[in-house]
C-alpha positions in Angstrom: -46.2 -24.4 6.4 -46.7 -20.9 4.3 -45.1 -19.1 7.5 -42.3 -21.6 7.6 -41.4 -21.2 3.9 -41.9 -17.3 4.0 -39.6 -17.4 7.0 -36.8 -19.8 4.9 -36.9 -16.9 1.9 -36.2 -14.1 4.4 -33.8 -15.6 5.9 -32.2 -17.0 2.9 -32.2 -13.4 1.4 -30.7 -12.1 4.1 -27.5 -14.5 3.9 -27.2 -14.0 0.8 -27.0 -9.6 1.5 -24.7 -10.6 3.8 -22.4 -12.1 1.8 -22.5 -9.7 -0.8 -22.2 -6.8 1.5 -18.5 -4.9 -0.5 -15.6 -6.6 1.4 -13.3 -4.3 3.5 -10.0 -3.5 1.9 -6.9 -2.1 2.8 -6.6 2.2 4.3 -3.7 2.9 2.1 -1.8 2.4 -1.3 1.7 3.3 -2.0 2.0 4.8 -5.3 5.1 4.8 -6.7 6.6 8.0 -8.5 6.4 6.7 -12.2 2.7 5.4 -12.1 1.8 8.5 -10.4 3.6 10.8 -13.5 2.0 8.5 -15.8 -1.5 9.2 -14.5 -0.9 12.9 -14.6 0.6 12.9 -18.2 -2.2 10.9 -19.3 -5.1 12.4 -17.2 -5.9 9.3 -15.6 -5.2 10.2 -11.8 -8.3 11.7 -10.5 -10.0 8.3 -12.1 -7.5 6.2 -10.4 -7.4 8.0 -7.3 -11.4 7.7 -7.1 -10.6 3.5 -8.2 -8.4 3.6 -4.6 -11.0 5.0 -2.7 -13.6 2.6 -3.9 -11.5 -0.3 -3.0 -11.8 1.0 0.6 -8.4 3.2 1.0 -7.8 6.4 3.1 -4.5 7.2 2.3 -2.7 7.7 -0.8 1.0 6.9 0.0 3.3 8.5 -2.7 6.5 8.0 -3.6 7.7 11.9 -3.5 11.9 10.9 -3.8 12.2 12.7 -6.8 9.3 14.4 -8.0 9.3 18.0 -8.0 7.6 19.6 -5.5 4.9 21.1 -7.4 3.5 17.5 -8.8 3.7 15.8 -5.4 1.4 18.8 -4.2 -0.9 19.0 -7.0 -1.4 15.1 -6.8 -2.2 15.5 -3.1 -4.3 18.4 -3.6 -6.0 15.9 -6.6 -6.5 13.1 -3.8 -8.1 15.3 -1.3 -10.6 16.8 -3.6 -11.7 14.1 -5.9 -11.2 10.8 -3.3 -11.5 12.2 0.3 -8.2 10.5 0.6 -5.1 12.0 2.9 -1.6 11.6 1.6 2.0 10.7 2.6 5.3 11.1 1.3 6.7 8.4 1.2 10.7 8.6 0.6 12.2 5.3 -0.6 15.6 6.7 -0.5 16.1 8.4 2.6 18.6 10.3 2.6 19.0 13.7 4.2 18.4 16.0 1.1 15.7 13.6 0.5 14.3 14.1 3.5 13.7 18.0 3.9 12.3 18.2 0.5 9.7 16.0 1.4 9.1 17.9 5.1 8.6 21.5 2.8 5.8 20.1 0.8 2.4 21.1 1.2 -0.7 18.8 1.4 0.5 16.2 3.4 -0.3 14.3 6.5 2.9 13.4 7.4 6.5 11.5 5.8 7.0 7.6 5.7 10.6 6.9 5.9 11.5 3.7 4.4 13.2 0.5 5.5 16.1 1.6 4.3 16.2 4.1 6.3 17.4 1.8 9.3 19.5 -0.2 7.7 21.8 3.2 7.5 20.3 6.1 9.2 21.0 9.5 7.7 20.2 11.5 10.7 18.7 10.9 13.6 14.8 10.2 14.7 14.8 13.0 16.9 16.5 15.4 14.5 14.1 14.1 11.4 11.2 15.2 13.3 12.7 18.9 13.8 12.8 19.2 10.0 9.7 17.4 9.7 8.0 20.3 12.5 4.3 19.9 12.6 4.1 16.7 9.9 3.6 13.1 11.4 6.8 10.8 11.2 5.7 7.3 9.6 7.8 4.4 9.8 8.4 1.2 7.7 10.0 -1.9 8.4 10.6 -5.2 7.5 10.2 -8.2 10.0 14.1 -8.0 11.5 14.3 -4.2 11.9 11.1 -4.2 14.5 10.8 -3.0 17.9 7.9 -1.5 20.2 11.0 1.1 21.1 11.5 2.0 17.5 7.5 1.9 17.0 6.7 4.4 20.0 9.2 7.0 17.7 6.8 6.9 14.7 3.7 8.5 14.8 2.7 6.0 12.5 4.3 2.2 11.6 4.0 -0.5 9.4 5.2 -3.8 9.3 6.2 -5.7 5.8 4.9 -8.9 5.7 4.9 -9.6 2.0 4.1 -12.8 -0.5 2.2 -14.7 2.7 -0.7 -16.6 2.4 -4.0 -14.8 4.1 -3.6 -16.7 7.5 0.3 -16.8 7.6 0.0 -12.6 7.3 -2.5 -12.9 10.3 -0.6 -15.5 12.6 2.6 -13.6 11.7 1.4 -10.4 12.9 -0.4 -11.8 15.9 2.9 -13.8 16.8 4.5 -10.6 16.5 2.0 -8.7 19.0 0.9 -6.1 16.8 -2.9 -6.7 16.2 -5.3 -4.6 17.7 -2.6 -1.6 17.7 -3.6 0.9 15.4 -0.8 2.5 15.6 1.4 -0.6 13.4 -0.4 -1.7 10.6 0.8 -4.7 8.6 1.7 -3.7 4.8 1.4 -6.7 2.4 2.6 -6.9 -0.9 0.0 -7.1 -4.2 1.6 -8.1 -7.6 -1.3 -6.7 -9.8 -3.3 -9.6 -10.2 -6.7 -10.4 -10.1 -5.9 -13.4 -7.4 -3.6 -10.7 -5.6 -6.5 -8.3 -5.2 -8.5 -11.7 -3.9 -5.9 -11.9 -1.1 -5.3 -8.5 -0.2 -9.0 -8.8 0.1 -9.1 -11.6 2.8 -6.1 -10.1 4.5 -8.2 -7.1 5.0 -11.2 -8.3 6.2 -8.8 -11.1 8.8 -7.4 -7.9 9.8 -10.3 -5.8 10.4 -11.8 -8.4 12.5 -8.9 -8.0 14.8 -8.8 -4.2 14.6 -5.5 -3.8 12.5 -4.9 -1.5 9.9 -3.7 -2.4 6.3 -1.9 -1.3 4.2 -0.8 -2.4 0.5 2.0 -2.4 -1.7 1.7 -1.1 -4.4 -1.5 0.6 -6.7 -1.8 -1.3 -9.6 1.9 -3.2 -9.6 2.9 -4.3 -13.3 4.7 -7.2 -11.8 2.4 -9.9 -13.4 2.7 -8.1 -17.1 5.8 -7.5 -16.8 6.8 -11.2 -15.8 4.7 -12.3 -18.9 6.6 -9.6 -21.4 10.2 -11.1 -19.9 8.7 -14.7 -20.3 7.9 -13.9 -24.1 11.4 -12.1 -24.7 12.8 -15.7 -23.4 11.1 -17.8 -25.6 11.6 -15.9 -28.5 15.0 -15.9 -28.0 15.4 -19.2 -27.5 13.6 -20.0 -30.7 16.6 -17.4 -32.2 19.2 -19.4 -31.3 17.8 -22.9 -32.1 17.1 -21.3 -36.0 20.5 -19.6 -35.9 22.1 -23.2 -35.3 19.9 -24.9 -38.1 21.1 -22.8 -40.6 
């Protein structure tokens, strides 16, 4: 009977490491270009960059449209050193002069050319990836704009399935034949919440079971603050007008 309960405990014990084991989470963060100057002004981005890499990411993913070149640099340079983590500039607006700035910085991996970008291409694939010379050439798309053709292009591509539930990303992107291809990762939306995090979190690990990279949009999103502040700014409003017509 001793044996039996001893044998209960262990196992019990080990569930329970099990199921605290640290969940996976996504291999990259975009970082748009305000949050990242707001870091560096504030001396926050090595501390936020090591926050990234603890949530399980590889990649910083930086918004580099207009940033001179000497920031987008020094924050790369900041994400190598202090978070092991490679970076990409990402161009939200790509147009041409857009573009070769972000091919003559130093530091990164490679250029992520947003959806935009093939709603109304600038230039040409095969001419972006002469300017680009020896950087990688990522690609972003939504749902509508994606084809294996277009894929096989980009060295790297993503897929924007955003505001889904955990199992609708997964069925969405297994529907759309792009699990187990680590070359097209799905990129899922987070609005800065604590029950966003929980879902990127389960979208991660669904993914990772089926060998799929993930990415997120975006590092620390003030959507849910800033949803609150334009809720307040309502109210109070309102409450203006109904004292204006009192009087």
């Amino acid at each position: 009977m001793m044996k039996l309960v001893k044998t209960c405990n262990l196992l019990t014990g080990l569930i329970i490491m099990l199921t605290t084991l640290p969940v996976k989470s996504a291999e990259g963060f975009w970082l748009d270009q305000y949050n990242a100057l707001y870091y560096l002004i504030t001396l926050q981005l090595d501390s936020e960059l090591i926050q990234m890499k603890a949530r399980g990411s590889k990649l910083l993913i930086l918004q580099s449209d207009s940033l001179p070149s000497i920031v987008s640099n020094f924050i790369a340079w900041r994400a190598k050193d202090v978070a092991r983590l490679e970076s990409i500039a990402w161009i939200q607006k790509p147009n041409k002069h857009n573009l070769v700035h972000a091919s003559q910085l130093t530091g990164f991996l490679g250029v992520q050319i947003d959806d935009h970008y093939f709603s109304n291409p600038p230039i040409s694939l095969f001419e972006l990836q002469k300017i680009l010379k020896q950087k990688q050439l990522w690609c972003s798309f939504q749902p509508y704009q994606f084809s294996f053709d277009l894929a096989t292009k980009c060295d790297q591509a993503d897929i924007q399935i955003y505001r889904k539930s955990c199992l609708e990303t997964l069925d969405m992107a297994w529907h759309m034949g792009i699990t187990g291809n680590r070359k097209i990762a799905v990129a899922t939306y987070e609005d800065g919440s604590r029950m966003g995090e929980h879902l990127s979190n389960c979208i991660s690990n669904k993914l990772n079971h089926v060998e799929t990279r993930h990415f997120i949009f975006k590092w620390k999103n003030q959507e849910v603050w800033t949803k609150k502040v334009w809720h307040l700014l309502a109210k109070l409003r309102q409450r203006m007008q109904i004292s204006y017509k009192n009087t």
